[in-house]
C-alpha positions as CSV (number, residue, x, y, z in Angstrom):
1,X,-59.4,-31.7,-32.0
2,X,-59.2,-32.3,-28.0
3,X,-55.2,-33.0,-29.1
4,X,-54.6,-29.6,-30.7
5,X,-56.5,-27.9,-27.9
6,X,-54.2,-29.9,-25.4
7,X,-51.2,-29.2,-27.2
8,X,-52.1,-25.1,-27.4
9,X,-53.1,-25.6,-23.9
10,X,-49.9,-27.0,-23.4
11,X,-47.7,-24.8,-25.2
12,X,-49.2,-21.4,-23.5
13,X,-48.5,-22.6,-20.2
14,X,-44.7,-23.6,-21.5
15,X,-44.7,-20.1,-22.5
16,X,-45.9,-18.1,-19.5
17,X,-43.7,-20.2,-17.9
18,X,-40.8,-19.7,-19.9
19,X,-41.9,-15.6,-20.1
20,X,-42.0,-15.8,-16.1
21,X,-38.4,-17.4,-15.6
22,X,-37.2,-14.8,-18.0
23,X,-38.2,-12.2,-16.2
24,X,-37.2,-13.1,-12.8
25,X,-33.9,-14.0,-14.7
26,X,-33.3,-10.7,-16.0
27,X,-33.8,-9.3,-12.7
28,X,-31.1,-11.2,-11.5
29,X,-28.9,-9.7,-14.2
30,X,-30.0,-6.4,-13.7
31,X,-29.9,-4.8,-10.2
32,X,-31.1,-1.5,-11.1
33,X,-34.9,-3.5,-12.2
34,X,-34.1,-6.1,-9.4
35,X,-34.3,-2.2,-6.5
36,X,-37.2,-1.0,-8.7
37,X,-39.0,-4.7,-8.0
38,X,-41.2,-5.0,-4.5
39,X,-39.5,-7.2,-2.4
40,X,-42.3,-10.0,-2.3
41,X,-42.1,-10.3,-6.1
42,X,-38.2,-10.7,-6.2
43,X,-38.4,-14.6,-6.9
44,X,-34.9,-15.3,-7.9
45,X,-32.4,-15.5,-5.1
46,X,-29.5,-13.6,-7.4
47,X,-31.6,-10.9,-8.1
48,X,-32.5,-10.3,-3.8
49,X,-29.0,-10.3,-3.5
50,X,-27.7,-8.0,-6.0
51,X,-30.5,-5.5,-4.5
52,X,-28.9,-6.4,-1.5
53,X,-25.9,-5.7,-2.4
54,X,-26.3,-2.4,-4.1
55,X,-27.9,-0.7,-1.0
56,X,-25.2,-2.1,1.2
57,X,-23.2,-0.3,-1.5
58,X,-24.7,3.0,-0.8
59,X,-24.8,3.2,2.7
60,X,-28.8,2.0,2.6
61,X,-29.6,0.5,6.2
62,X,-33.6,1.3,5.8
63,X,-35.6,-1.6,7.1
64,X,-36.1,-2.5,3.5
65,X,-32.8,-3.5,3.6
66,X,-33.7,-6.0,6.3
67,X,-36.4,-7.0,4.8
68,X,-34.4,-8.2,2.0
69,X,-32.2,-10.1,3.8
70,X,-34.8,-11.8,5.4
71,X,-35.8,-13.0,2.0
72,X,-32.4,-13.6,1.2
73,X,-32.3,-16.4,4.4
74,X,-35.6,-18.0,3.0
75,X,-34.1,-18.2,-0.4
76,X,-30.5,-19.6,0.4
77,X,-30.7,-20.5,3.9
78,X,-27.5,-22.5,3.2
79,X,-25.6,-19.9,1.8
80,X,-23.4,-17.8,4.0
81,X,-24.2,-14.7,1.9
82,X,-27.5,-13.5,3.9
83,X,-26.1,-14.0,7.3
84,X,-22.7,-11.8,6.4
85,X,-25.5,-9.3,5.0
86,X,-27.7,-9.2,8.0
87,X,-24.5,-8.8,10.4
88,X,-23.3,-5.9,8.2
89,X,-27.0,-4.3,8.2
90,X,-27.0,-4.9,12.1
91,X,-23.3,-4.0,12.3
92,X,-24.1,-0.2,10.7
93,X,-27.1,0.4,12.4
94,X,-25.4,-0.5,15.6
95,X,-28.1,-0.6,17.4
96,X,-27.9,-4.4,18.1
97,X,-24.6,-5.9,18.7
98,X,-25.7,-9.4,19.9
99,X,-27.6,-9.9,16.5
100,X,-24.8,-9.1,14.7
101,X,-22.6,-11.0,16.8
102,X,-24.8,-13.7,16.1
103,X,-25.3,-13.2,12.3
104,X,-21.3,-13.6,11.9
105,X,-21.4,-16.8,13.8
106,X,-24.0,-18.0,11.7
107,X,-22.4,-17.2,8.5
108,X,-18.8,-18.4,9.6
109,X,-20.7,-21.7,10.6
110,X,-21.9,-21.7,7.1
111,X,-18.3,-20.9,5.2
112,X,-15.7,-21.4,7.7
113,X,-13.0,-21.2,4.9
114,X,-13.9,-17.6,3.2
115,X,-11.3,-15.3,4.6
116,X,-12.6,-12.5,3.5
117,X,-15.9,-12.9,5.3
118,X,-13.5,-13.7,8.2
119,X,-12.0,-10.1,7.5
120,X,-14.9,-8.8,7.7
121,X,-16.5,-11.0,11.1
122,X,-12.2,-9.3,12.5
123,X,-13.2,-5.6,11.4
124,X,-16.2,-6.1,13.5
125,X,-14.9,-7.5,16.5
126,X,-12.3,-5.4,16.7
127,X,-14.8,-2.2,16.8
128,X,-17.5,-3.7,18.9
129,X,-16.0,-4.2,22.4
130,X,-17.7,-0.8,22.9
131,X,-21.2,-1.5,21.6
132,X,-20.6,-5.1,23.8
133,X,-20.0,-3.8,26.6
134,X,-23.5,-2.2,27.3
135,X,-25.1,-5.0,25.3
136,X,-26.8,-8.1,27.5
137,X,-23.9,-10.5,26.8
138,X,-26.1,-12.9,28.7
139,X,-28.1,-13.3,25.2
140,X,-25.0,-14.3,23.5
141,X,-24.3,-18.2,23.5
142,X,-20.4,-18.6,25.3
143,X,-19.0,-15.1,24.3
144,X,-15.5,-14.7,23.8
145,X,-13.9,-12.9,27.2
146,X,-11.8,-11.2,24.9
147,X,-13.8,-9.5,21.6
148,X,-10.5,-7.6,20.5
149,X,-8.5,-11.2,20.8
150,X,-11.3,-13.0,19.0
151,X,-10.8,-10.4,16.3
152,X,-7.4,-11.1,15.7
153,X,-7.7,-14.6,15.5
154,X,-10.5,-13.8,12.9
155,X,-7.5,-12.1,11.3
156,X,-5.0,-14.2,11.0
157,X,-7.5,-17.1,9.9
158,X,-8.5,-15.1,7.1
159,X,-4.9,-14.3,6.1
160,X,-4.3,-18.1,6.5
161,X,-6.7,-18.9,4.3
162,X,-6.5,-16.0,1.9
163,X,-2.8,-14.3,1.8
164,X,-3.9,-12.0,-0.9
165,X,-5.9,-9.8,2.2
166,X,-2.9,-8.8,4.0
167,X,-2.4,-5.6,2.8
168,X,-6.4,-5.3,3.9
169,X,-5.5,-7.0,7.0
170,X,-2.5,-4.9,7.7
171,X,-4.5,-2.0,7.0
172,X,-7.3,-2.9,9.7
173,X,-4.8,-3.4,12.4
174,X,-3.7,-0.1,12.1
175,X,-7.4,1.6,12.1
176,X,-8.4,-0.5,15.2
177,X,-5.4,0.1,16.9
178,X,-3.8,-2.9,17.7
179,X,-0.7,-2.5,19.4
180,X,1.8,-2.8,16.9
181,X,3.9,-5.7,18.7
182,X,1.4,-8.2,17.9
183,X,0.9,-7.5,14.3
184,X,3.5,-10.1,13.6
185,X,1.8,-12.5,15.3
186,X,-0.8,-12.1,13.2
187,X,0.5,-11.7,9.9
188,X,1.9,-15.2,8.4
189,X,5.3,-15.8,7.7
190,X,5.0,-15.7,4.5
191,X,7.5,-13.5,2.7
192,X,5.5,-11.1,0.9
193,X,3.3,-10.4,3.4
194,X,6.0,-10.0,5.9
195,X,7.4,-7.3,3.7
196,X,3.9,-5.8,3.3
197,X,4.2,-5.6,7.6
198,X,7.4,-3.5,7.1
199,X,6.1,-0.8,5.4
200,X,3.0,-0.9,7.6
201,X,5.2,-0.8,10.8
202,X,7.3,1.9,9.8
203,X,4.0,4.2,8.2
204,X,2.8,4.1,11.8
205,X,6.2,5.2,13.6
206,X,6.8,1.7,14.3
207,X,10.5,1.9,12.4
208,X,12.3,0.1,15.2
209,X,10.2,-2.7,15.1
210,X,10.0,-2.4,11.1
211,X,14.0,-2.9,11.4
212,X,14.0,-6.0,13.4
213,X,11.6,-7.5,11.5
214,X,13.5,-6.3,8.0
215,X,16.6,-7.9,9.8
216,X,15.2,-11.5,10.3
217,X,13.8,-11.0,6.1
218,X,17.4,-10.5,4.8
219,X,18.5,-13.6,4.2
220,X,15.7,-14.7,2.2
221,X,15.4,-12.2,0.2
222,X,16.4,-13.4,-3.3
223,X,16.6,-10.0,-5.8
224,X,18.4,-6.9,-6.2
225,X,15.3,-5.0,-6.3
226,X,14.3,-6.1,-2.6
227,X,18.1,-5.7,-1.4
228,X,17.8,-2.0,-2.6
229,X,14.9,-1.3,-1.2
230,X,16.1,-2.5,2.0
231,X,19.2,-0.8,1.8
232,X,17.5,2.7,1.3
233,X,15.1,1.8,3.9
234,X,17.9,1.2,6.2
235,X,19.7,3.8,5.5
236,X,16.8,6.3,6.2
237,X,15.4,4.8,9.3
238,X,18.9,5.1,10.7
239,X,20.7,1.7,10.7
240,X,23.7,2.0,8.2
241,X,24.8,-0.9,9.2
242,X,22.1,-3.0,7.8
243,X,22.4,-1.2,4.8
244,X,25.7,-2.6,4.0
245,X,25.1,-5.9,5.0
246,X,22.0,-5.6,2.2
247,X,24.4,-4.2,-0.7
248,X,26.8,-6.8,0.1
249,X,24.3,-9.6,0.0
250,X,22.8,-7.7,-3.7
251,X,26.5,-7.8,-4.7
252,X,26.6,-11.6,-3.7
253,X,24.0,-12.0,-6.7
254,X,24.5,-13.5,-10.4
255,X,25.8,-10.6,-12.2
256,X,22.3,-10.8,-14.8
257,X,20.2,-10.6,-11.5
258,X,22.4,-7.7,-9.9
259,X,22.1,-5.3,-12.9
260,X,18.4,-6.1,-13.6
261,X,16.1,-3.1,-13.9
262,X,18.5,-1.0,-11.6
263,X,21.5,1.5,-12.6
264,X,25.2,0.1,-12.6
265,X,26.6,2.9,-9.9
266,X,23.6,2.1,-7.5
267,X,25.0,-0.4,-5.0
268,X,27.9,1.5,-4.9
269,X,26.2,4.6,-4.1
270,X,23.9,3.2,-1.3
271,X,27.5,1.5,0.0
272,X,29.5,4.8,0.0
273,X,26.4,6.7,1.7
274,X,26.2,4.0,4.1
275,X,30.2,4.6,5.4
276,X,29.1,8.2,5.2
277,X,26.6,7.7,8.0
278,X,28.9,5.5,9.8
279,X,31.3,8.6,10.2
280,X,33.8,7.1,7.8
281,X,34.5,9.0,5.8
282,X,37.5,7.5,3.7
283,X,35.9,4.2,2.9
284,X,32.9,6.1,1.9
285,X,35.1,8.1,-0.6
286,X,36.6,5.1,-1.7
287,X,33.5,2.8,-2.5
288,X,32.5,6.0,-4.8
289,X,35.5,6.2,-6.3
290,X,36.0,2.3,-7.8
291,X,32.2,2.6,-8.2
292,X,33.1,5.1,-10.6
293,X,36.0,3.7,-12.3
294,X,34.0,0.6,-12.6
295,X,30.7,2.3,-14.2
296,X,33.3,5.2,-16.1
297,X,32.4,8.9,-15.3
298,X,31.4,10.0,-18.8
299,X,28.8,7.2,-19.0
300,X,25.2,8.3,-18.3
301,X,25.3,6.0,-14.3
302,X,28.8,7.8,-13.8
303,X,27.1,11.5,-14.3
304,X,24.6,10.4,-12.0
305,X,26.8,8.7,-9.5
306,X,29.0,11.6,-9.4
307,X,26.1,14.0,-9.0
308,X,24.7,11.8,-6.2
309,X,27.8,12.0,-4.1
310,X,28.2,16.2,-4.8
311,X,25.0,16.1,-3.2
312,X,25.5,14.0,-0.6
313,X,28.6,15.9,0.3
314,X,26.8,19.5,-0.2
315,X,24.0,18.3,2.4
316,X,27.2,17.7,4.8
317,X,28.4,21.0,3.9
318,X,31.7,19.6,2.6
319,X,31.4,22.4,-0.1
320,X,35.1,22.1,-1.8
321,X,34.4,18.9,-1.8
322,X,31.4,19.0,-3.8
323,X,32.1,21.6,-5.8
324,X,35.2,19.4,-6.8
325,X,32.9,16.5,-7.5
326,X,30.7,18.7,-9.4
327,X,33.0,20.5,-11.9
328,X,34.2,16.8,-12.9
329,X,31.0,16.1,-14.0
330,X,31.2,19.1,-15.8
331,X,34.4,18.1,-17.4
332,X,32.8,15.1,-18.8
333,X,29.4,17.0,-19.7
334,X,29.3,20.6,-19.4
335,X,25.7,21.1,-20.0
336,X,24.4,18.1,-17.9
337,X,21.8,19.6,-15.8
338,X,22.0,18.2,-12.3
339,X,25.7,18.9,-12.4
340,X,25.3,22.6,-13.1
341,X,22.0,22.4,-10.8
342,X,25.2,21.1,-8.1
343,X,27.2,24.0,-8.8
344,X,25.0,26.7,-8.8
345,X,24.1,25.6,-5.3
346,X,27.2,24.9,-3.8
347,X,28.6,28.8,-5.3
348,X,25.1,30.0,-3.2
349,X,25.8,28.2,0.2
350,X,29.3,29.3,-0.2
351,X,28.3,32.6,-0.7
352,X,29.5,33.4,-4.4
353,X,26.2,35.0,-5.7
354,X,28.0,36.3,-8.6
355,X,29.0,32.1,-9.5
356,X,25.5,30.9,-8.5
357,X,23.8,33.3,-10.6
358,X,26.5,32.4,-13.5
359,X,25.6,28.7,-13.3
360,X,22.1,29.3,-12.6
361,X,21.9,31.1,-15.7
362,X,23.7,28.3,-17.7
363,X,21.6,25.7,-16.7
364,X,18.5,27.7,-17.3
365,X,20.0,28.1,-21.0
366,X,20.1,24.3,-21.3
367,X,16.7,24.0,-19.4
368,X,14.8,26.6,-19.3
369,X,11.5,25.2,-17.5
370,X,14.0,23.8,-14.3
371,X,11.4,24.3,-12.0
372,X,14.4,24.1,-9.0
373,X,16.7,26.7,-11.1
374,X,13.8,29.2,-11.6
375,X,13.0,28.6,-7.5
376,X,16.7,29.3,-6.4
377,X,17.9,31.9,-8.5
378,X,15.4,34.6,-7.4
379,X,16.2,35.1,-3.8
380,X,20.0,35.6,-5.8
381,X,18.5,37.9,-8.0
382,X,16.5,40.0,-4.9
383,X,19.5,39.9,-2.8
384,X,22.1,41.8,-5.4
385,X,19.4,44.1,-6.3
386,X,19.2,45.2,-2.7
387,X,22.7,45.3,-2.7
388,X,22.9,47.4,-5.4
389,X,21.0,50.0,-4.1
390,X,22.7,50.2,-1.2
């Protein structure tokens, strides 16, 4: 008897046990019963987090919030979770600097290798020379003299530690307005993110210093793709030059490489363009033309090469010239659309209504929702009707 009543004893405090853990369990799992929980009942450290985390989420800086994270310290005070949280509560209220100064320090202490809470400790920084500087800095413990210096070196150990944040990186040099020279001392050498840097530099105005930097990238470069890409870059930032010496590194490539993913007449076409902007003419003209014997002109890359250069030569208003280049591609396909799209325009700059309307027409017969065509032809179409009742 006194065994059974043990074991029953026994085996109802196994199950409020088991029924409490449960519970606190699924709280953890479930951060919408975790919010709906008062804070002094939230037992399980996953579950004050998550809360944590949710009203952090939605811009929730109540003192509930701190509250929380105050729980959150007794619960994991080795963890460098509850420390980032309390700087990012004290960081958006803003009210107390040195607190969440000191909250970062705590939780780098804690996890000096986590770049991304060193992206976040950098974000800080970077913003909160002005809240520091009416803040009693005598409270901190040996401040930095430089809080926008600090934050960069934040940066550049979180990007050591973690390459994948550059582009977040990157992106947070730009919003805090670091000068735009010392974003390559902060960014690693590592190839990837250096290209990342070139777009960045070149986004902000920066193209000069995007250029130079693209420059010392070349010869590690390994792919066509990137050697295009560099080439077009060059070419509209305004340094030709480098956009020869890129096609002629692509062209360097195993042939299986070189074609990969990219038309045949490509290189050819950046190459010719490139001469173009160099003022020369005749090697320009000559690139396109063994581009085009090499690709043939009645295959689909020699339509497109041809129609490139009509168009390059129409924007320099070398119109026989283009319309030259533009009624060959006709010859080899008289309904292809960006060839008749090339006439039509060149008959209209020229000032040939009567043969701009004529080819406008024709293409519109082949392609009758050409947004272009349908955009063009009615300031044709308005100018011979005033003409006609004059």
């Amino acid at each position: 008897m006194r065994v059974a009543l043990l074991a029953l004893v026994i085996g109802a405090g196994y199950g409020a046990g088991a029924f409490y853990f449960w519970t606190h369990e699924r709280r953890a799992q479930s951060p919408v019963e975790a919010g709906a929980t008062p804070v002094s009942e939230l037992e399980h450290p996953e579950a004050t987090l998550a809360v944590i985390r949710q009203s952090l989420e939605s811009n929730d800086f109540s003192p509930r919030v701190r509250t929380l994270v105050d729980r959150a310290l007794q619960q994991t005070p080795a963890f460098y979770q509850p420390p980032l949280y309390l700087a990012v509560y004290h960081a958006n209220r803003l009210e107390q600097p040195v607190s969440t100064y000191q909250a970062f320090e705590a939780a780098i202490r804690r996890y000096p290798a986590n770049g991304r809470l060193r992206l976040d400790y950098a974000r800080w920084l970077l913003m909160a020379p002005s809240l520091l500087s009416v803040a009693p800095l005598s409270d901190l413990s040996a401040p930095p003299h430089d809080f926008r210096r600090e934050g960069e070196d934040q940066l550049r150990m979180a990007l050591t530690l973690e390459p994948d944040l550059t582009r977040a990186a990157i992106e947070t040099l730009e919003r805090r307005s670091v000068p735009a020279h010392r974003w390559p001392e902060i960014v690693p050498d590592d190839l990837e993110a250096r290209h990342q840097l070139v777009l960045a530099l070149a986004r902000g105005g920066h193209r000069d210093d995007a250029l130079a930097l693209v420059r010392t990238l070349l010869p590690r470069y390994a792919t066509a793709q990137r050697y295009r890409q560099v080439a077009r870059w060059a070419l509209s930032w305004g340094d030709p030059e480098l956009a020869l010496r890129a096609v002629a590194r692509w062209r360097e490539l195993d042939v299986r490489e070189r074609s990969t993913g990219i038309e045949p007449h490509e290189a050819g076409l950046l190459m010719a363009r490139a001469h173009l902007a160099l003022g020369d003419a005749d090697s320009a003209y000559d690139v396109f033309r063994s581009t085009l014997q090499t690709v043939q002109p009645s295959s689909s890359s020699g339509l497109k090469l041809l129609c490139a250069m009509g168009n390059e030569f129409l924007r320099r208003r070398r119109i026989v010239l283009a319309e030259s280049i533009f009624r060959e591609a006709t010859s080899y396909s008289p309904t292809y659309v960006a060839a008749l799209l090339g006439l039509a325009r060149t008959y209209s700059y020229s000032g040939q209504d009567e043969k701009a309307l004529e080819h406008y027409d024709k293409l519109l017969g082949v392609d009758p929702d050409n947004a272009a065509a349908q955009r063009e032809l009615m300031p044709l179409l308005t100018r011979r009707s005033a003409r006609s009742r004059h």
